[in-house]
N, C-alpha and C positions, 0 to 999 in steps of 0.2 A: 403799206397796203397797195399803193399804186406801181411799187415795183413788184411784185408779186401776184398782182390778178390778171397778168397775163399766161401764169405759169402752175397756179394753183385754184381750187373752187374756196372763195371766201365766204362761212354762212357768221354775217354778223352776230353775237351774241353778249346778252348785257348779265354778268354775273351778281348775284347777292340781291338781286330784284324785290326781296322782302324787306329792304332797306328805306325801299320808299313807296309814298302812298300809287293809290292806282292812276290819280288822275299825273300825277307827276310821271306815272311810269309812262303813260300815253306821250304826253309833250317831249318827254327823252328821245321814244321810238321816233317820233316825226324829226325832230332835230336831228339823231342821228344818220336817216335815212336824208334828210335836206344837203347835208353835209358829206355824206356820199357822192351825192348827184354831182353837186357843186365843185367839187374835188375830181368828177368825170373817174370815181373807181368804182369797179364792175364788179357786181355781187353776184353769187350763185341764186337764179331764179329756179323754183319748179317747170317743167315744160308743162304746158298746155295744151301741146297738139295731139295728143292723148286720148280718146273721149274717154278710157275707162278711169284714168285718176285726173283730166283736166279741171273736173268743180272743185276736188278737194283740193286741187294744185293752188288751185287759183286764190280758196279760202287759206291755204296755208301761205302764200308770199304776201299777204295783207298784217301777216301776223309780225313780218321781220321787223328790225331783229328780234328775236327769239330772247324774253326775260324768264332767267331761270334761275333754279334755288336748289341746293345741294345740301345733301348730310348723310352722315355716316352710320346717324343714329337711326332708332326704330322705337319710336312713343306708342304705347298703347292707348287703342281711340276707341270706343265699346270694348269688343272682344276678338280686335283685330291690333296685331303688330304693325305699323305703318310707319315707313321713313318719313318723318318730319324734322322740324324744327319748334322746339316748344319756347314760349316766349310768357312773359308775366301778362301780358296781354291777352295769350291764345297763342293755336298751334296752327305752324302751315305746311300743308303737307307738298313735300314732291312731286308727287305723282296725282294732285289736283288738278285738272285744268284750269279751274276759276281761281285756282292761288298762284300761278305759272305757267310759264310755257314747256313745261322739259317732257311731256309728254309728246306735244305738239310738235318740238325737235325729232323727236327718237321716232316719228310717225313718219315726219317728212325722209329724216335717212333712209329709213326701212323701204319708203313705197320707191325713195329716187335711187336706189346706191346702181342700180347699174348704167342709168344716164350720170351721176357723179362719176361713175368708173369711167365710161364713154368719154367725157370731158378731159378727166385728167389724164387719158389718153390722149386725145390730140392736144391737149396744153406742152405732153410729153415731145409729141410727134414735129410740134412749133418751135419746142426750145433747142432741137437736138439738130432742127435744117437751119435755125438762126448760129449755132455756131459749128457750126460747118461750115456754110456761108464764111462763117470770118476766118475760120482758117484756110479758105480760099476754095474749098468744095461745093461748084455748083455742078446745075443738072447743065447747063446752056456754055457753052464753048466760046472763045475769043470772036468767032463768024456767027453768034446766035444759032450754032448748030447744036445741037442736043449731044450730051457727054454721057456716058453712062457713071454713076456716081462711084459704082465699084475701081473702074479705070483711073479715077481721080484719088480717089483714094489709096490706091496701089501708088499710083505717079507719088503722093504726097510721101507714101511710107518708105517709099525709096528713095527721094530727095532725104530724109528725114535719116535712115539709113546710111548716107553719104557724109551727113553732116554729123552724124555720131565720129564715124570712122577718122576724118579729118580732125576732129575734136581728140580723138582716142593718139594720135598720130603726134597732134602739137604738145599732147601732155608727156607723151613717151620723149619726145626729142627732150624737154623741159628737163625730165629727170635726168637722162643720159648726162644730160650737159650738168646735171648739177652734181653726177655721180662722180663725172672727171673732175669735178673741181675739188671736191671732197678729199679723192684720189690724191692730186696734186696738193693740196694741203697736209695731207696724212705723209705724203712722202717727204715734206720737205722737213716737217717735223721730225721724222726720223733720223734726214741724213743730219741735224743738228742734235738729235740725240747723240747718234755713234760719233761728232766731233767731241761733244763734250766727254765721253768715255773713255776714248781715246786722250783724251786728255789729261782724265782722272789717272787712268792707267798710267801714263809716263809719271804722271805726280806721286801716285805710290812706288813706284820703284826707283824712285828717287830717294823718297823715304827712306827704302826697305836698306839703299844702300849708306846713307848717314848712319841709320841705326845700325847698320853692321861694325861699321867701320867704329862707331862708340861700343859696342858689344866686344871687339876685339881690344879698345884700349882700356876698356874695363878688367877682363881676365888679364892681362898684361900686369896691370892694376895689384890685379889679385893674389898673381903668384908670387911678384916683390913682396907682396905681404905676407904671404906663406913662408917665404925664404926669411924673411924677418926673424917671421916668431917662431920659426924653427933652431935659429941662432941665438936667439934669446934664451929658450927653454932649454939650453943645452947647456949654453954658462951659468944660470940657474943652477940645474942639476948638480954642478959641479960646487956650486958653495956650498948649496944642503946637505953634500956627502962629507965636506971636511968638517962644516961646524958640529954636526951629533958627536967625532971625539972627543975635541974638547971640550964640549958641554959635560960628556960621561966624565971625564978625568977631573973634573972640576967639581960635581956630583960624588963622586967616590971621596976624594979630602974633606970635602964638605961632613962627612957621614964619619969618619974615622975621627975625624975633631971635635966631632960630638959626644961620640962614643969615649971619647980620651976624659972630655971637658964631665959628660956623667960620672967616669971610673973616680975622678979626683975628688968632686964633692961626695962621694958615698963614703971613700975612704976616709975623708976628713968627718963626712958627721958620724961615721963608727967611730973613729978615733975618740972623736969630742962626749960620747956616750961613755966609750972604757973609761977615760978620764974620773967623769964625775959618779961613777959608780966605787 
């Protein structure tokens, strides 16, 4: 609070004020305002200098802080709807004055809001030459000559301007620099790519030519072996065509001694029939 009541209107207030009895509520109010003083933080008073609302001002800043009582509800009280708070005890209404202050509140805004507005206008008008002030914006000059504030201001937006550009300048050199080095690392990688490729390359054609060179004594290989079994399969041929003669010629006696060896036992077992007949 005491950084703030320089810059904002403070109206103290004590919420849930149904919480405690009256006479306590009184001793709070004094307390709180003792401790104010004491503390040296500055509350929004009513003005007085006023005659058409000075009495009621006057009766109203006796009342701070402001004890007040809130609800959302609406208790029926005869044959009226009324925002209270109902309790086992009894009901207290909002909008009572003898059960709270929140009318008392909402009277004092209503009669002060344009001295409140007034205020938080120059509270405004104090915070914005305090920092000014410290970003080095006065009305009074190095010789106590009078500056005009717009001039200083200009001056600031152009030093301020300057200091982008030079800032805009070291970040650009920064990349440059770190775009060449990039550069130079990309390239050295590569020139050690194309060595090892070149490298690769002579190794495969080295290869290409072992493997030739075993591809060639392979078929070499190959066709002594064709000439082989072409020489084979020739003398081959040549006993298969003499043995089927003599197999037949050996086949045909074979068959005619059979033929001989049947004729004699038929002739003998006729014989041996005529006999014993």
């Amino acid at each position: 609070m005491r950084s703030l009541d320089s810059k904002v209107n403070i109206i103290p207030v004590i919420g849930k004020a149904d919480s405690i009895s009256k006479t306590e509520l009184q001793e709070f109010k004094k307390k709180i305002m003792s401790e104010l003083t004491s503390n040296g933080i500055r509350i929004y008073q009513c003005p007085t200098d006023d005659e058409t609302v000075s009495e009621i001002n006057s009766i109203t800043n006796g009342y701070l802080p402001f004890a007040v009582v809130g609800s959302m509800e609406k208790v029926k009280i005869g044959n009226k709807m009324e925002r209270a708070r109902q309790y086992p005890w009894g009901i207290v209404k909002v909008e009572n004055e003898n059960h709270c202050d929140t009318i008392k509140l909402r009277r004092m805004l209503c009669i002060n809001m344009e001295d409140l507005k007034d205020k938080t206008r120059a509270y405004y008008e104090s915070y914005r030459r305090c920092r000014l002030e410290k970003l080095g914006c006065r009305d009074i000059g190095p010789e106590n000559k009078s500056v005009s504030l717009q001039e200083v201001i200009e001056t600031k937006r152009l030093e301020f301007c300057l200091e982008v550009e030079r800032k805009e300048e070291e970040i650009w050199q920064r990349f440059v620099q770190r775009v060449k080095e990039k550069a130079a690392m990309l390239e050295e990688a590569e020139q050690q790519v194309l060595t090892e490729f070149e490298y690769l390359t002579l190794m495969h054609q080295e290869e290409e030519l072992k493997l030739g060179k075993e591809k060639k004594l392979l078929e070499d290989e190959k066709t002594q072996f064709v000439e082989k079994k072409a020489v084979t399969e020739s003398s081959q041929s040549q006993v298969s065509v003499s043995s089927p003669v003599s197999l037949k010629t050996q086949g045909l006696q074979k068959v005619s001694h059979q033929r001989a060896m049947r004729k004699f036992f038929t002739f003998t077992f006729i014989t041996q029939i005529a006999v014993i007949f």
